[in-house]
C-alpha positions in Angstrom: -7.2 -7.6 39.7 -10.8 -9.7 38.9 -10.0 -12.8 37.3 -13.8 -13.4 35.5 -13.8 -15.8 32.8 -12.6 -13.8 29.5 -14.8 -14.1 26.6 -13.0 -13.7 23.3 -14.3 -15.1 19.9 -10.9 -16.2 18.6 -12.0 -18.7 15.7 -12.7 -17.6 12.1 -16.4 -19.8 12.1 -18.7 -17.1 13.8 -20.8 -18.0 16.8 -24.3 -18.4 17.2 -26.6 -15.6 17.5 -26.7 -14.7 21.1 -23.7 -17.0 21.4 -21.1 -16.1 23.8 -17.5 -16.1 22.0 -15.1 -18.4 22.5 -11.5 -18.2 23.5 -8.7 -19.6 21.6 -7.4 -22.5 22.9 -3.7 -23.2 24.5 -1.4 -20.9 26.3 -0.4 -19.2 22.7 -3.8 -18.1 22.2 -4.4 -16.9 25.5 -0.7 -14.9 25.8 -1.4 -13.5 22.0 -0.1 -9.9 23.2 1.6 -10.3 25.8 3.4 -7.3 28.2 6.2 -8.5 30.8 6.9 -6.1 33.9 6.8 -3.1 31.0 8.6 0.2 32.2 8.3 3.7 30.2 11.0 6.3 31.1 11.1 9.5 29.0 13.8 11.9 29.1 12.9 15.7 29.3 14.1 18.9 29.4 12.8 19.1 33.0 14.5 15.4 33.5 13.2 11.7 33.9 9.0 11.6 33.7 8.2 8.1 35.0 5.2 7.3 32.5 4.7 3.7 33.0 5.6 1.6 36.1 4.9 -2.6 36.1 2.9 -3.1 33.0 2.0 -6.9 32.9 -1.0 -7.9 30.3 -2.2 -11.0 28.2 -4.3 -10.6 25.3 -6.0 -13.7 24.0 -6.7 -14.3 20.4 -9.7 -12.8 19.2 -9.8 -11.0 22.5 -11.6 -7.0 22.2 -9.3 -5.0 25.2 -10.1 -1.4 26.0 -7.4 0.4 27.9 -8.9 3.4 30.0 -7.8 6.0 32.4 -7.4 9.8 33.3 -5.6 12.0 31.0 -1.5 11.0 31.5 -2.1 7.5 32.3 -0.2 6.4 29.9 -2.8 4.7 28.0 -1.2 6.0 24.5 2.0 5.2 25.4 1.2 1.9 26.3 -0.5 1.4 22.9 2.5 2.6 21.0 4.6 -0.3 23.1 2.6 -2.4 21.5 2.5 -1.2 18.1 6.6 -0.8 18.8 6.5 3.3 18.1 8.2 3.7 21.0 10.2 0.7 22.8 10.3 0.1 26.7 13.0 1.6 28.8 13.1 -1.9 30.8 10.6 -5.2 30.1 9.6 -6.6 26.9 6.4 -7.0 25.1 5.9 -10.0 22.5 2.7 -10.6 19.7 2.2 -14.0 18.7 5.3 -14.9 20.6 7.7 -12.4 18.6 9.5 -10.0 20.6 8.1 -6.4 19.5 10.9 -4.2 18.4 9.7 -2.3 16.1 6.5 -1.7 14.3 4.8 -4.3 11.4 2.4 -5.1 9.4 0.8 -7.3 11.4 0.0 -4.5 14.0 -2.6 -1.9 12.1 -2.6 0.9 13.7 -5.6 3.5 13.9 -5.0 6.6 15.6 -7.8 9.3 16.4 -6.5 11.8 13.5 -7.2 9.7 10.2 -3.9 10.3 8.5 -5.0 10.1 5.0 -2.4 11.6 2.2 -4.7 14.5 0.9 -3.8 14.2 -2.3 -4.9 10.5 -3.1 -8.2 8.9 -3.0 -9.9 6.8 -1.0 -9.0 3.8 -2.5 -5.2 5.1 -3.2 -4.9 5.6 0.5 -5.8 2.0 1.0 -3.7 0.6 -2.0 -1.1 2.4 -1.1 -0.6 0.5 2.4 -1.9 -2.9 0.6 0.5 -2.6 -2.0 3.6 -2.0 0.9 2.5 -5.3 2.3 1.6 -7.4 0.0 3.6 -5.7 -3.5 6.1 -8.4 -3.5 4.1 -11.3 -3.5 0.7 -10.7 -5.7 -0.1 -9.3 -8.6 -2.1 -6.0 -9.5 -5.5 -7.6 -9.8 -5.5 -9.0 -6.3 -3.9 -6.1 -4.4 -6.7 -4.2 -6.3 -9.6 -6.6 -5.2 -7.9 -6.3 -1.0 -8.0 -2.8 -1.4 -11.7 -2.9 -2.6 -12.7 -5.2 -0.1 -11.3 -3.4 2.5 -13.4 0.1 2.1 -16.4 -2.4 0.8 -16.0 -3.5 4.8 -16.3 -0.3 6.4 -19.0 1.3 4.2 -16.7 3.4 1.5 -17.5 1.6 -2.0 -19.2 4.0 -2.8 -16.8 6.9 -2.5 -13.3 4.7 -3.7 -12.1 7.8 -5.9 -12.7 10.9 -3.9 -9.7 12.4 -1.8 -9.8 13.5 1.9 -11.4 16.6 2.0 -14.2 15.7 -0.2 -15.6 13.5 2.8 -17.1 14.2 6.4 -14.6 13.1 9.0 -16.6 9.4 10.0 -15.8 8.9 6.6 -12.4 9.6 6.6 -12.2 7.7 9.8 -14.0 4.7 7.9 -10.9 5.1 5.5 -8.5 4.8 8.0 -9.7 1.6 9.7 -9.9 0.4 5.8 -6.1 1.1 5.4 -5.8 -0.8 8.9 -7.9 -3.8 8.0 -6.4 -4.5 4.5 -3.5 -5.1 5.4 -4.7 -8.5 7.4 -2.8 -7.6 10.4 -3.0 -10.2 13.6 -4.0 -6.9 15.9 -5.8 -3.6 15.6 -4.8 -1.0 17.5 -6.9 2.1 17.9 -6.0 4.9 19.8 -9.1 7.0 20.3 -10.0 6.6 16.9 -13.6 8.0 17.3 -13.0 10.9 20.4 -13.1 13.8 17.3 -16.3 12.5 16.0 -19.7 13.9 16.7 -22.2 11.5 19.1 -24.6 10.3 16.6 -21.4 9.4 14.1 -19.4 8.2 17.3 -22.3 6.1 18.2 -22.7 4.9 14.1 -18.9 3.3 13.8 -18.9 1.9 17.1 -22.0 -0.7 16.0 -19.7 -0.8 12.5 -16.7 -2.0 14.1 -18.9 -4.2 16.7 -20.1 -5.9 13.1 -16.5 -5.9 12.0 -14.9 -7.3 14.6 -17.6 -10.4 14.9 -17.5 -10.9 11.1 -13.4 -11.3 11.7 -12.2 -12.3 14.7 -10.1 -9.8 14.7 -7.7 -9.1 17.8 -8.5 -5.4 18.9 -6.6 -3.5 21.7 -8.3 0.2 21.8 -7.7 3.3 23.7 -10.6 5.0 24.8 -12.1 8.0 27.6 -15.5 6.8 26.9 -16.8 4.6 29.8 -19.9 3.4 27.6 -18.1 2.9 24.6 -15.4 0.8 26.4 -18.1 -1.7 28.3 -20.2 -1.7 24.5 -17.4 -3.1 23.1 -14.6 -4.6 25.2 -14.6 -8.1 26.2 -12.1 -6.6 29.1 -11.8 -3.4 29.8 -8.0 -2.1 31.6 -8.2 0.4 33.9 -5.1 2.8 34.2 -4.1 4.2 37.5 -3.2 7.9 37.6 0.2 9.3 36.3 2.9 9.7 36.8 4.4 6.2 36.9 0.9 4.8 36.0 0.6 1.1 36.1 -2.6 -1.7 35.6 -5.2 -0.9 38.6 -8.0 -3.2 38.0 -9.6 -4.9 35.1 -13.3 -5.6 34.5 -14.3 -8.8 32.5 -17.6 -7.9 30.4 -18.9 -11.3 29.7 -21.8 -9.8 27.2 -22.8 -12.1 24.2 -22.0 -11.0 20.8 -23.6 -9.8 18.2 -24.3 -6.4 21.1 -27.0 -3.8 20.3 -26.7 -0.8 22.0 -30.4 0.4 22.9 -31.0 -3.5 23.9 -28.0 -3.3 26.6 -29.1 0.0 27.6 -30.9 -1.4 31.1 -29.0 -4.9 30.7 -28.0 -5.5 34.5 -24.5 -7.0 33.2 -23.6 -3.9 31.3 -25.0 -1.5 34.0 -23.1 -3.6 36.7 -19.3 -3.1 34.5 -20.2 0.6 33.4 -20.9 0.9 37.5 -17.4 -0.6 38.1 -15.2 1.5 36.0 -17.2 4.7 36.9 -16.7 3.7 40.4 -12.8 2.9 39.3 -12.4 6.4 37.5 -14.2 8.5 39.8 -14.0 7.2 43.2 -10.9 5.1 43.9 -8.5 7.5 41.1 -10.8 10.8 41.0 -8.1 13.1 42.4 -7.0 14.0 39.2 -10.5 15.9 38.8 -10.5 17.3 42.3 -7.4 19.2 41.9 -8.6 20.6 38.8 -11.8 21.7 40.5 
């Protein structure tokens, strides 16, 4: 695997315009996900399907991780290790030095269908999860102003009191990162939480969550099957060998400065040179999955 330098922007001050990020400091910031010799066994009718084989991976604080791969790679599967939906047949996985065993608060999860309850609003969808978290320890004003603050993030204020299918699907999306965010976990995890969406509104909440992330320092482990959207926003980008028993191939350090603008990184020679390397990752040294289908 490359070993490049791994910019992260771990610390609550923001950097610089132009700046590069900076890494938290210590081995507890640079181990802030970590996954130890992770194995995924599922049970079928048709017997044992060996899904994930040797899965070893630090996250740092602050760090932006995109996990990509073929369809079956396990790349969903090794997101909801970490979000402890599912738990490893052997290995262990730890956040902030806890062993995962189940899943918490302090792991949002976003998944690519929004999962809003139809029947509430926008802002009930939010409060609902702010109120789970923090109910026991705040009163109504503040778990009111979190909740508020939260959509005011992504965009929403405007649309706080109208329900699901009042609003195009970014929107809902927006909602659902919302719900994520308010709950202040320690890691977002997004599985593909933008592959339904049209390009232009793909394209719109990719620079939103670019802003996001910078204005909060926000760990972010995200699946994805989009080459340029991984390299646009990852400050490493994991690249999944084919299934079955998938494991870690490579992974490309994107040492880009942040705030990123799309259309100005469009011909940068950094971001041409990583988008070369996965392509060449994807489609060259693990293309057989498309040859077979051909």
């Amino acid at each position: 695997m490359k070993t490049s330098p791994l910019p992260p922007g771990a610390v609550p001050s923001l950097p610089a315009e132009g700046a590069a990020p900076r890494l938290g400091s210590g081995p507890a910031a640079r181990q802030f996900i970590k996954v130890e010799h992770a194995e995924m066994v599922f049970e079928t009718r048709k017997g044992r399907f060996h899904a994930l084989r040797d899965i070893n991976l630090n996250v740092a604080k602050g760090e932006f991780v995109t996990l990509i791969g073929h369809s079956g790679c396990g790349k969903s599967t090794l997101l909801n290790l970490i979000a402890g939906l599912i738990k490893p047949t052997s290995g262990a996985l730890f956040c902030d030095r806890r062993e995962i065993a189940a899943p918490g608060p302090e792991r949002g999860v976003v998944f690519q269908n929004h999962s809003l309850l139809p029947w509430l609003s926008c802002f009930d969808n939010v409060h609902l999860a702010v109120e789970r978290v923090f109910g026991a320890i705040e009163g109504k004003a503040q778990l009111k102003s979190r909740t508020e603050a939260a959509l005011d993030l992504v965009g929403m204020s405007h649309a706080l009191q109208k329900r699901p299918h009042e609003i195009s699907g970014g929107m809902k999306q927006r909602v659902g990162i919302a719900r994520a965010l308010a709950m202040e976990p320690k890691v977002l995890l997004m599985d593909e939480p933008f592959g339904a969406l049209d390009a232009l509104t793909r394209a719109r909440l990719q620079d939103e969550l670019l802003g996001i992330v910078v204005r909060t320092g926000g760990t972010v482990v995200m699946v994805t099957h989009d080459v340029d959207e991984a390299v646009l926003l990852s400050d490493r980008i994991v690249m999944m060998t084919n299934g079955p028993a998938a494991t870690i191939g490579d992974i490309v350090a994107v040492p880009l400065a942040r705030p990123r603008e799309r259309v100005a990184l469009a011909e940068d020679p950094t971001y041409v040179h990583c988008r070369k390397e996965v392509l060449e990752f994807l489609y060259t040294r693990h293309g057989h999955v498309e040859k077979e289908a051909a």
